[in-house]
C-alpha positions as CSV (number, residue, x, y, z in Angstrom):
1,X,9.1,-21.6,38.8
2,X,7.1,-24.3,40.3
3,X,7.9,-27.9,39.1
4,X,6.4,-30.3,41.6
5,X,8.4,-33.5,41.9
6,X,11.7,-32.2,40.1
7,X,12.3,-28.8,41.4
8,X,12.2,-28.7,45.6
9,X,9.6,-26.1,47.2
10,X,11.4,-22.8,48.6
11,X,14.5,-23.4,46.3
12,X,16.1,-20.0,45.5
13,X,18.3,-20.1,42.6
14,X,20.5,-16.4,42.1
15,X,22.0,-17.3,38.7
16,X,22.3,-15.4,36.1
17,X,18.9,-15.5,33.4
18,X,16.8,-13.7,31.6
19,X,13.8,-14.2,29.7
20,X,15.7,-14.6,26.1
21,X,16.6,-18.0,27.7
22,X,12.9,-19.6,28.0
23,X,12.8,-20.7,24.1
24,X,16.2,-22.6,24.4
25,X,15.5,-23.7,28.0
26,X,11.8,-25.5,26.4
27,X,13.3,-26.5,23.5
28,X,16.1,-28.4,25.4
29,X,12.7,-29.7,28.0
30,X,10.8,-31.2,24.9
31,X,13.6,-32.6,23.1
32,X,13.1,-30.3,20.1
33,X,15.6,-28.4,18.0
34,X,16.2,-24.5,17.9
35,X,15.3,-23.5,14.0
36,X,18.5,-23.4,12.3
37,X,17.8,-20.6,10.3
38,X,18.4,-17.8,12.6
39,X,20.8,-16.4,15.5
40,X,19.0,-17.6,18.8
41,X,20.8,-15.0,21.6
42,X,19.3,-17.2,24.8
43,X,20.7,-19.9,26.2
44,X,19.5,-23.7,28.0
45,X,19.2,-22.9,31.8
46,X,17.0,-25.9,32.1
47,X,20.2,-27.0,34.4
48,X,19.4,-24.1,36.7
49,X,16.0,-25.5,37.4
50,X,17.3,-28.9,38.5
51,X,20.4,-29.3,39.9
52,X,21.2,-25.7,41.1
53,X,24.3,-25.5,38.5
54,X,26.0,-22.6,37.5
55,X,24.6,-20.7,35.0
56,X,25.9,-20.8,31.3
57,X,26.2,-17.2,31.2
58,X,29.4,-15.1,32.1
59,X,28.3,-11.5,31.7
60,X,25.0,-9.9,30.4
61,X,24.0,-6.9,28.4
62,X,21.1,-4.9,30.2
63,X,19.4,-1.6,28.9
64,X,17.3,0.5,30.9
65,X,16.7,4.7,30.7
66,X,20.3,5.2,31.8
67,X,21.7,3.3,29.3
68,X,23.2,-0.4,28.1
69,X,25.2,-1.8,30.9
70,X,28.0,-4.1,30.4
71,X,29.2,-7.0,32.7
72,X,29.0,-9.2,35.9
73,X,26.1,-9.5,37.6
74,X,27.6,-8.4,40.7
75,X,28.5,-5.0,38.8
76,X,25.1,-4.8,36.9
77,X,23.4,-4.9,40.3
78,X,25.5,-2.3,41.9
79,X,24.3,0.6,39.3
């Protein structure tokens, strides 16, 4: 991600994300709200680009040709 001026250059951030998190992570960013009249499954990780927290997410579901894969990240990336 490049942010000049609010992200530093050659940060590396290894949390936990995924592209169901952008629409949360710009609403949060423009100060709009999520529509209210649906389940949004992503989460704000706007945190992650700015202050290196730890990401909101505890687990993750992840399909690929093998299957859906439960869990950590540490035991998603060891399949």
């Amino acid at each position: 991600m490049w942010a000049p001026g609010r992200s530093p250059a050659d940060t590396v951030c290894d949390s936990l994300a995924s592209t169901i998190d952008l629409l949360p992570m710009i609403a949060a960013l423009t100060n709009k709200p999520l529509p209210d009249d649906r389940s949004i499954d992503g989460v704000d990780i706007s945190s992650l680009l700015f202050g290196g927290a730890k990401s909101p997410r505890e687990e993750f579901l992840y399909f690929n040709n093998g299957g859906l894969l439960e869990g950590s990240l540490s035991e998603i990336g060891s399949c």
